[in-house]
C-alpha positions as CSV (number, residue, x, y, z in Angstrom):
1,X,6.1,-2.4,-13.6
2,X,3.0,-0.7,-12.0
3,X,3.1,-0.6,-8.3
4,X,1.7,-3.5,-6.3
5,X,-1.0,-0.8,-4.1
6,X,-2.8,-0.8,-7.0
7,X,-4.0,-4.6,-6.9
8,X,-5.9,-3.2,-3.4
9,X,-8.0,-0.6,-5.9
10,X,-8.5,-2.5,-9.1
11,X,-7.9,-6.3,-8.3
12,X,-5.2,-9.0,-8.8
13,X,-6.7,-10.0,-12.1
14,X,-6.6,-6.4,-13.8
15,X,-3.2,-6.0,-11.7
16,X,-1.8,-9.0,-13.7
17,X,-2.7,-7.8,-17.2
18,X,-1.3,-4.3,-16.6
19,X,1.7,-5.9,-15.7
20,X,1.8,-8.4,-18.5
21,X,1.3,-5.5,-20.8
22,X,4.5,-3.4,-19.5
23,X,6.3,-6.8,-20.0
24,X,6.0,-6.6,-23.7
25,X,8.5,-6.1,-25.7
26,X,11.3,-6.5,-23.2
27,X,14.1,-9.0,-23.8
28,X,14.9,-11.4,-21.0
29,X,18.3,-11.7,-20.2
30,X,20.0,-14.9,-20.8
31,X,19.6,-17.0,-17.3
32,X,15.8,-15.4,-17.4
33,X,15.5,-18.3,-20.4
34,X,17.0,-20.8,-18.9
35,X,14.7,-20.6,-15.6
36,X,11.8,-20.3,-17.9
37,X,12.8,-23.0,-19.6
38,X,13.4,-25.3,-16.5
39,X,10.5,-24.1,-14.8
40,X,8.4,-25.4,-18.0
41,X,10.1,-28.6,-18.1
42,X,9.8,-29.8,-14.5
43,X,5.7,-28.7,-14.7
44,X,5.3,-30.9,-17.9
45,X,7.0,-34.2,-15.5
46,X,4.4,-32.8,-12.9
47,X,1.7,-32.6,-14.5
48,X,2.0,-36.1,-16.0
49,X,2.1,-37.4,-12.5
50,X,-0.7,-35.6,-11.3
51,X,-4.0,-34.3,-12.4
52,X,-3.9,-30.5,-10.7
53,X,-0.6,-28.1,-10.8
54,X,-0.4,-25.5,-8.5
55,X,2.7,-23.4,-10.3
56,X,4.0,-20.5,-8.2
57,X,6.3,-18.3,-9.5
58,X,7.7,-14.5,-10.9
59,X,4.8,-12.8,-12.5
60,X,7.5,-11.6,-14.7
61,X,8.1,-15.1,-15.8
62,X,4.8,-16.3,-16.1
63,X,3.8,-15.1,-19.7
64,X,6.8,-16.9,-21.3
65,X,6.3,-20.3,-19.3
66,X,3.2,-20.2,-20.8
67,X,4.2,-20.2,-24.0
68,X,6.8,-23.0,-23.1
69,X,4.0,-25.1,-22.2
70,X,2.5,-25.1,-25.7
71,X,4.8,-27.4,-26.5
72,X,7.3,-30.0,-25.5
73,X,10.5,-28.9,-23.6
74,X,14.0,-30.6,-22.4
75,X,15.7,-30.3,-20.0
76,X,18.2,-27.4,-20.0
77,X,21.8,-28.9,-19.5
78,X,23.9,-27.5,-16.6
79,X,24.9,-27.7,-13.4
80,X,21.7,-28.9,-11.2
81,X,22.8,-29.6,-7.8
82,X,25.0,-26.9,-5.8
83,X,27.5,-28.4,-2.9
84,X,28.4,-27.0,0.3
85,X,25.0,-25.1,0.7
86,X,24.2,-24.5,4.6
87,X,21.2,-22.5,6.1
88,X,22.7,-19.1,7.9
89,X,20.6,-16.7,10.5
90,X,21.1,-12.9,9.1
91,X,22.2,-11.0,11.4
92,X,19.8,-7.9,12.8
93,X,22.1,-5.3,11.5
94,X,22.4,-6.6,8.4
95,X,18.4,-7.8,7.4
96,X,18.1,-3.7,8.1
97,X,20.0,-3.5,4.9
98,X,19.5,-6.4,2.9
99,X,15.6,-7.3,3.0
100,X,13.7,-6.1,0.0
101,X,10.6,-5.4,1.9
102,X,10.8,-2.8,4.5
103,X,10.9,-5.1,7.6
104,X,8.1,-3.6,9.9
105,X,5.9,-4.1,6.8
106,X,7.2,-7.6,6.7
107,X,6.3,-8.1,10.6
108,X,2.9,-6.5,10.2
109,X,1.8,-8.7,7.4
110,X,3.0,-11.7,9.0
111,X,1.3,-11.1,12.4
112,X,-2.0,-10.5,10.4
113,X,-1.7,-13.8,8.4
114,X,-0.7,-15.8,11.9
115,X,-4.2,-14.5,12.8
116,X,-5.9,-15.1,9.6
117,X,-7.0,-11.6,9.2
118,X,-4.8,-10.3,5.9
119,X,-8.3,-8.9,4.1
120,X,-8.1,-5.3,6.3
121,X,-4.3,-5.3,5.3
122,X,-3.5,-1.3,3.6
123,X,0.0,-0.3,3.2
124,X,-1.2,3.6,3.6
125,X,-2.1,2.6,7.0
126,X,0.7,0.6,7.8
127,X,3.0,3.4,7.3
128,X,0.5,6.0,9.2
129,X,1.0,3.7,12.2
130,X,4.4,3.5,11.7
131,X,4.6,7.4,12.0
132,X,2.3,6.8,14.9
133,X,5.3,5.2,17.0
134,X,8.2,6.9,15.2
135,X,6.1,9.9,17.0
136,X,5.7,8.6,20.5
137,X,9.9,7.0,20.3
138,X,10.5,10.7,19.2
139,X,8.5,12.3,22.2
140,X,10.2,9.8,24.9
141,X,13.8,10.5,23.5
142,X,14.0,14.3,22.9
143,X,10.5,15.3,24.0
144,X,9.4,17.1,20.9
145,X,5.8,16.8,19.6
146,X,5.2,16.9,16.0
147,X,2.2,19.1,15.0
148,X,-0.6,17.8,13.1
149,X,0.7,20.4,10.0
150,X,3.8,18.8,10.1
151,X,2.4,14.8,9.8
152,X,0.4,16.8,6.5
153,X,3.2,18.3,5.1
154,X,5.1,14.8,6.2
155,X,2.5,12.7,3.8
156,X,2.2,15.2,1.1
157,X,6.0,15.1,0.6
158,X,5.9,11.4,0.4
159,X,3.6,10.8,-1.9
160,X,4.3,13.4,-4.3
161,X,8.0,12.0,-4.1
162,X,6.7,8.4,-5.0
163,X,4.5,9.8,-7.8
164,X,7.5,11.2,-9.7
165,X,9.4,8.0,-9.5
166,X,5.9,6.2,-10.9
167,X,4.6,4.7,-7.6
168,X,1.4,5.3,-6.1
169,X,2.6,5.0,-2.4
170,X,6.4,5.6,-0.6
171,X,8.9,2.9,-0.7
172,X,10.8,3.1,2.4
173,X,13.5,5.2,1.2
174,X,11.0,8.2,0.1
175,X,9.3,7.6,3.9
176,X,12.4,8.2,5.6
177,X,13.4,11.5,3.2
178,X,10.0,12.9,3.5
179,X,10.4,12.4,7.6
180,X,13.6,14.4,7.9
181,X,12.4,17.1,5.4
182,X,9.0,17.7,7.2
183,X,10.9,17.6,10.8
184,X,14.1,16.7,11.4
185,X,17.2,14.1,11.6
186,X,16.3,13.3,14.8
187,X,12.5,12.1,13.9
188,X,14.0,10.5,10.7
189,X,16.3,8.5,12.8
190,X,13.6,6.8,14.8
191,X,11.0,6.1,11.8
192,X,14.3,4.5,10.0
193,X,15.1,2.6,13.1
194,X,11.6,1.7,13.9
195,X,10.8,0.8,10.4
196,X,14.2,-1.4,9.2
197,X,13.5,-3.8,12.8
198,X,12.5,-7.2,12.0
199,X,10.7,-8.2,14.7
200,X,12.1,-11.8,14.9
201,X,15.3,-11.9,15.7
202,X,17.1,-13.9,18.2
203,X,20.3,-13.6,19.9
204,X,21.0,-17.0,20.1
205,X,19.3,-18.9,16.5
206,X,21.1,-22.0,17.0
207,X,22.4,-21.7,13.8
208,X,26.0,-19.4,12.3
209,X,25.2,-15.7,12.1
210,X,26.2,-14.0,8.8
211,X,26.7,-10.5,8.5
212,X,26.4,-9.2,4.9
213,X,26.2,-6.0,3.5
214,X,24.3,-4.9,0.1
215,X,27.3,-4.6,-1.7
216,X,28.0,-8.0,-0.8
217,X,25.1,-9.4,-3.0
218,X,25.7,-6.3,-5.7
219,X,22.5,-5.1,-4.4
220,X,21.0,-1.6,-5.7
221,X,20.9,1.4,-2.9
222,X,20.3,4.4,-1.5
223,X,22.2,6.1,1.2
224,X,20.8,8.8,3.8
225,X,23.1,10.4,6.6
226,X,21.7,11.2,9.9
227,X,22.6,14.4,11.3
228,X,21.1,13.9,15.2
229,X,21.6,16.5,17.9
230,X,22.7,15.6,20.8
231,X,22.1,19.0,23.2
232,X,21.9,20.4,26.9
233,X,23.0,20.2,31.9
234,X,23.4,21.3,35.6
235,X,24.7,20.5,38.9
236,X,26.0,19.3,42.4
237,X,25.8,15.8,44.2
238,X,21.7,14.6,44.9
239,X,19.9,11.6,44.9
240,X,18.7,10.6,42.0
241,X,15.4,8.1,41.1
242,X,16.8,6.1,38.2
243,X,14.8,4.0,35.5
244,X,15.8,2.9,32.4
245,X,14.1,1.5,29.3
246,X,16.6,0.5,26.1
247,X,16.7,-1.8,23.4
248,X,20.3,-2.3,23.0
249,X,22.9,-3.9,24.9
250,X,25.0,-0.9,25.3
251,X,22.4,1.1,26.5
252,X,21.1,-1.7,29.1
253,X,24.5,-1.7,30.4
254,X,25.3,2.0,30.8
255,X,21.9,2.2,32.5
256,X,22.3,-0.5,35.1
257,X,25.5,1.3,35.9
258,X,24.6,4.7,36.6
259,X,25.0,5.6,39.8
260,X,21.8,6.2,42.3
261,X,23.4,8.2,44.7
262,X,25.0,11.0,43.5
263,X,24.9,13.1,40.2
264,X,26.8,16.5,38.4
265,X,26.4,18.5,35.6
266,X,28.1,18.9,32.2
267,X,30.0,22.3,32.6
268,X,29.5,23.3,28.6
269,X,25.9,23.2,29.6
270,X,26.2,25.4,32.7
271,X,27.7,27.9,30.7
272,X,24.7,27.9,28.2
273,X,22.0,28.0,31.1
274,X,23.1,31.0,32.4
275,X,24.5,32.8,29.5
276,X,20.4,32.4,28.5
277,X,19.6,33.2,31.8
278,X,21.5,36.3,31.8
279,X,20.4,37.4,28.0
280,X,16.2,37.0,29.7
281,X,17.7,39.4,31.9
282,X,18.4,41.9,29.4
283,X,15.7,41.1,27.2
284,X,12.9,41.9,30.1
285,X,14.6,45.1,30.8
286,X,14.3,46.3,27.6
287,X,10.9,45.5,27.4
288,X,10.3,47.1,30.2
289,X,11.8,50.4,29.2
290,X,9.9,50.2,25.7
291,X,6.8,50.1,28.2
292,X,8.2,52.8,30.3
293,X,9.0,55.2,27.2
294,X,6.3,57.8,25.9
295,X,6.6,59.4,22.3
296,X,5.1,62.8,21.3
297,X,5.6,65.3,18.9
298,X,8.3,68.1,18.8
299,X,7.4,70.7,20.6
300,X,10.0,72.7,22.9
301,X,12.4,70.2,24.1
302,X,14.5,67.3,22.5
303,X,13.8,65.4,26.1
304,X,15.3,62.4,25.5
305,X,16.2,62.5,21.8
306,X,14.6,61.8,18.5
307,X,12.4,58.5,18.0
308,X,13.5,57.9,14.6
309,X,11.2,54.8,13.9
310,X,8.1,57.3,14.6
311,X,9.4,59.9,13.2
312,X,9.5,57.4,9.6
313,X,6.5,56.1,10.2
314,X,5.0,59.6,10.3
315,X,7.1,61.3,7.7
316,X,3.8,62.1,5.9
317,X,2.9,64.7,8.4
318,X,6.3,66.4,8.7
319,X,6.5,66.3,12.4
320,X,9.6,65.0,14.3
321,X,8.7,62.9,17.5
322,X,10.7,62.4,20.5
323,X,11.2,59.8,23.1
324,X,10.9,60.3,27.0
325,X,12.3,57.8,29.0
326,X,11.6,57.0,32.5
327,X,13.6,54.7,34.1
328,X,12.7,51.7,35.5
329,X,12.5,51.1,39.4
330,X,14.8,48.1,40.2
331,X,17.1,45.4,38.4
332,X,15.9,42.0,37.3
333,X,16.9,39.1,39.7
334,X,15.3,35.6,39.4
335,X,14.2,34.1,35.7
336,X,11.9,31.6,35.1
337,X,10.8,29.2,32.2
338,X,8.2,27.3,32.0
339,X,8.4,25.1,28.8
340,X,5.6,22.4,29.7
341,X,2.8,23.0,32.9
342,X,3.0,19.2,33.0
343,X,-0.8,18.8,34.6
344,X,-1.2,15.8,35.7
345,X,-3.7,13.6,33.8
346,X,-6.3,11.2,35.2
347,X,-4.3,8.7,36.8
348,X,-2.0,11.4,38.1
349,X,1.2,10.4,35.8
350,X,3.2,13.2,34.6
351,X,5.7,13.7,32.2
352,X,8.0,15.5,33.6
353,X,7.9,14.1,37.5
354,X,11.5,14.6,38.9
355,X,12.0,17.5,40.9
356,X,15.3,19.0,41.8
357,X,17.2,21.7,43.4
358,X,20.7,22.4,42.8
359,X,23.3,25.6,43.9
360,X,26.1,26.7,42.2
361,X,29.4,25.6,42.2
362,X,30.9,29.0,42.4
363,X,30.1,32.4,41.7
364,X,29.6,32.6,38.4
365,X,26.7,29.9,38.9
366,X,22.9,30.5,39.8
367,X,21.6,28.4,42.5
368,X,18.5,26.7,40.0
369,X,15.3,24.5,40.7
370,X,13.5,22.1,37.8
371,X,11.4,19.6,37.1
372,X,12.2,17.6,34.0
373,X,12.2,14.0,32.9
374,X,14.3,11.8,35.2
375,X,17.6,11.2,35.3
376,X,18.4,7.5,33.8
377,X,15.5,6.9,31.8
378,X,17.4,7.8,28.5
379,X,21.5,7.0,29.0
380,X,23.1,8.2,26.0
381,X,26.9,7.0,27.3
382,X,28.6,5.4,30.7
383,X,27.5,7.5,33.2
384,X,25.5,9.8,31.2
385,X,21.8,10.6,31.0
386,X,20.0,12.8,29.0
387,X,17.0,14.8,30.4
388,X,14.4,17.3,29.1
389,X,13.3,20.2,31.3
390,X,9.7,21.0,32.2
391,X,10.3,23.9,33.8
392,X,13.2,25.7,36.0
393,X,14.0,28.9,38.0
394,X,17.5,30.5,38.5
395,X,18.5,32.7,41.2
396,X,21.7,35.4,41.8
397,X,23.7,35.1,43.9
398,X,24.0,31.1,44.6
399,X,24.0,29.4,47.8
400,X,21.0,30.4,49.3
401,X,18.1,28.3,48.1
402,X,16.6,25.9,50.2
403,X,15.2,22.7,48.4
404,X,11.8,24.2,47.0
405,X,9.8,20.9,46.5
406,X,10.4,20.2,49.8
407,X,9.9,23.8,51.5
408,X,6.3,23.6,53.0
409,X,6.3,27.6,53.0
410,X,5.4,26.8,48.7
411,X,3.3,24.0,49.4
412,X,0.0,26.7,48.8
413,X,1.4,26.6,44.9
414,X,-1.6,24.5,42.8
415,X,1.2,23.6,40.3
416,X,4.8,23.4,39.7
417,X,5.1,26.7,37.3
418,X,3.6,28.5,40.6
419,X,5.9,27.2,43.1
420,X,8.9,28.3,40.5
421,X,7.4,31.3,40.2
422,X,7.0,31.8,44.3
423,X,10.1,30.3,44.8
424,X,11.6,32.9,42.5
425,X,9.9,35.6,43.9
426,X,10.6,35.2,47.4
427,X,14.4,34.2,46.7
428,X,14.6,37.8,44.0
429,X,17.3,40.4,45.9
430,X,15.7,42.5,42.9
431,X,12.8,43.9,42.4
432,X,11.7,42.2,38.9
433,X,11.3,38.9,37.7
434,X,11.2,37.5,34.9
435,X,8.2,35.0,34.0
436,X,8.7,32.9,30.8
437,X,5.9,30.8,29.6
438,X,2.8,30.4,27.2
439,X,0.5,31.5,29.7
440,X,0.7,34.6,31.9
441,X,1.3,34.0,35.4
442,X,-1.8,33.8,37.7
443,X,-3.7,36.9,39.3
444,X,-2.0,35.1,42.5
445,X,1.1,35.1,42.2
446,X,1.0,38.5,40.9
447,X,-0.6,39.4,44.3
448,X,2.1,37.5,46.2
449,X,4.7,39.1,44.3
450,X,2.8,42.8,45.4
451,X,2.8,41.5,49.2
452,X,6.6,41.1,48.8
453,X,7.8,44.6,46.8
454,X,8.5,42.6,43.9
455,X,7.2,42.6,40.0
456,X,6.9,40.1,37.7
457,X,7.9,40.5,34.2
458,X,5.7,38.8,31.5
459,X,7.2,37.2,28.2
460,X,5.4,35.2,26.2
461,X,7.7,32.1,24.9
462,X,6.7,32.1,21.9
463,X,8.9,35.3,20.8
464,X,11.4,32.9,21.4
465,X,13.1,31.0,19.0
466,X,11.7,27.4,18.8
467,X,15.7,25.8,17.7
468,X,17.0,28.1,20.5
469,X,14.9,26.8,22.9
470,X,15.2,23.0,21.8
471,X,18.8,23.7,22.7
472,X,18.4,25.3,26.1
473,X,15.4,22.4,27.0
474,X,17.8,19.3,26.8
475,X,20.6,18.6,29.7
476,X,22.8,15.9,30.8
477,X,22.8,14.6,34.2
478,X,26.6,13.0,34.9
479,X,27.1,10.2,37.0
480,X,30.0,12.1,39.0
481,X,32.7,14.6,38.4
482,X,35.1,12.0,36.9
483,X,32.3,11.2,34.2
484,X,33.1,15.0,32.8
485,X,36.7,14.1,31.9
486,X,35.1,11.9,28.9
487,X,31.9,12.9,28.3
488,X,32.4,15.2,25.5
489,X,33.2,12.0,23.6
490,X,29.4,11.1,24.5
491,X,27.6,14.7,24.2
492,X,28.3,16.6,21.0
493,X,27.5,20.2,20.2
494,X,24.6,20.8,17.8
């Protein structure tokens, strides 16, 4: 059967005939004849009562109740009138599975004809907008932003997916396949959740709820498992602004009980934060010592040994080239990571507006100061919220930082990457520190660093690994140390 998008490019009436055509030559099955033939009967007793029919029904049907017309029909013998029938509301899980249609569709058309304004109606555009708040959903939960080459990639994989099964635009199925391939579970998760919502449902319909499933009705379909991540957490007992915003009852629940008083970390998480910490460490001293190392031809001493990647590179010439290293004044103490400026837009809101400074538990720990999305906006369990950074610092050894946001000796910092950056400089018992971000820090705070003996150490974040970072970007805020005896039940491992 051609697919229905086309009756938008070539008409209902050439729509029909194409469809009549692929009809030929099939055989009905046996109840197919039977409604025919019914349906043909009761419009001959109708239109003996009246002058005008209106007959709607199956396009598939309609060739051979024409041809039933042509002449005189009976009624078929059988069972006509079913007992014990009663009207049921679907339950919300289960219209996700059981209705035909893909249920925002279903919503969108249905607000359109409320307001009499069907005509505009494209189902391209209905699932563009769909993607639209699948994005935004995806952005509020995990703070990710899909890149225009991925929406491309996203809509090219769709369609060519429904051209091979013969359809000239994505069924739902294809949508939702085509959304994890061109970005991940975790996007694929809210277009399918966004997408299978009908947007009339009621707690309380006044009528029995029936849960069914599409085996229940022997219905044909397709299954799709969604791997989501849950990821990554830090410390100590502060207040903490709480919001929340959930659809589900669970969810509304946990958030109206987390706590607004006091907050800890997720110890797994710790760990991670400063095992990354400690590996930016390394990574800036060697770059440093690359930038500290000269190379030259053999001449009369080995100095420090053979550079064998030169030496390759040159092999041509038949010189051998050594390496001098000089070694680097200082150790590296604070680290900082700037994943999102977060400027404020015109109204001043900001994405990332809590702003938090935490110590160490012990000595293994980093005393640490972020700004990231606040605590209790997204609750992922009883007593557990999960937060995206914007930004933190981490200093050795711990128990010695004063609350930054609040220290007026930063308040000369024109951003919140600056006043991390000061804040790490003036707290440094090294020498070096290291600055990770997109842009290189400001001609400022390189002077303020030179005013205090310190240097900062420059690494673009993009050398990073983008999966590494996703991991290291997402924390969980606890509400209280006893919330850490069950919250790996909540939090899993990705």
């Amino acid at each position: 059967m051609p697919d229905p998008y086309a009756v938008k490019r070539i008409g209902h009436f050439l729509y029909c005939q194409a469809c009549f055509q692929s009809f030929r030559g099939s055989i009905p099955a046996q109840e197919d004849i039977l409604r025919e033939k019914t349906m043909a009967y009761n419009l001959q007793v109708l239109s003996r009562r009246a002058e005008r029919v209106l007959f709607v029904g199956g396009l598939y049907h309609a060739p051979r109740v024409l041809e039933l017309l042509e002449c005189p029909q009976t009624q078929v013998i059988g069972r006509r009138k079913r007992q014990a029938v009663s009207i049921a509301h679907l339950h919300a899980e289960s219209s996700r599975e059981l209705m035909t249609e893909m249920p925002y569709v279903t919503g969108t058309y249905e607000r359109a004809r409320s307001s009499g304004r069907t005509e505009g109606l494209d189902r391209l555009q209905i699932h563009q907008e769909l993607i639209r708040k699948a994005r935004e959903q995806h952005w509020h939960r995990n703070k990710e932003e899909l890149t225009p080459s991925q929406i491309r990639i996203l809509n090219r994989f769709a369609r060519n997916y429904a051209f091979l099964t013969g359809r000239l635009v994505p069924d739902f199925y294809q949508l939702v396949v085509a959304a994890r391939g061109a970005v991940d579970d975790n996007f694929a998760y809210e277009l399918w959740e966004i997408g299978s919502e009908y947007p009339w449902q009621s707690d309380r319909p006044g009528m029995p709820v029936l849960r069914l499933e599409a085996e229940d009705l022997f219905l044909d379909q397709r299954r799709i498992r969604f791997h989501r991540k849950l990821k990554s957490v830090r410390r100590r007992l502060v207040p903490v602004p709480a919001r929340g915003r959930y659809g589900k009852k669970e969810r509304e629940r946990w958030c109206r009980e987390f706590g607004r008083f006091s907050i800890c970390s997720y110890p797994p998480e710790d760990v991670v934060i400063e095992g990354y910490g400690r590996y930016l460490q390394r990574k800036a001293m060697e770059i440093k010592t690359d930038e500290l190392t000269s190379i030259e031809p053999f001449m009369r001493s080995m100095l420090d040994g053979i550079d064998i990647r030169q030496t390759i590179r040159e092999w041509g010439s038949g010189k051998i080239y050594v390496k001098e290293e000089r070694p680097m004044r200082g150790k590296v103490g604070s680290v900082v990571v700037i994943f999102d400026a977060d400027q404020p837009d015109r109204e001043g809101r900001e994405n990332y507006p809590w702003r938090v400074t935490w110590l160490g538990e012990h000595d293994q720990e980093s005393d640490m100061s972020f700004y990231s999305t606040p605590a209790g906006e997204v609750v992922e369990g009883p007593g557990i919220s999960k937060c995206h950074y914007g930004g933190f610092m981490l200093t050795y050894p711990p128990m010695r930082v004063y609350d930054i946001w609040k220290d007026p000796f930063f308040d000369i910092a024109r951003s919140k990457p600056e006043r991390l950056l000061m804040a790490a400089i003036d707290y440094s018992v090294e020498r070096n520190v290291v600055y990770v971000a997109a842009e290189p820090p400001t001609g400022w705070c390189k002077s303020f660093a030179a005013r205090l003996g310190k240097q900062i150490i420059y690494i673009p974040i993009g050398v990073f690994s983008p999966v590494t970072l996703r991991k290291i970007r997402e924390f969980h805020v606890l509400d209280g140390h006893h919330v850490r005896r069950y919250a790996h039940q909540y939090i899993r491992d990705s």
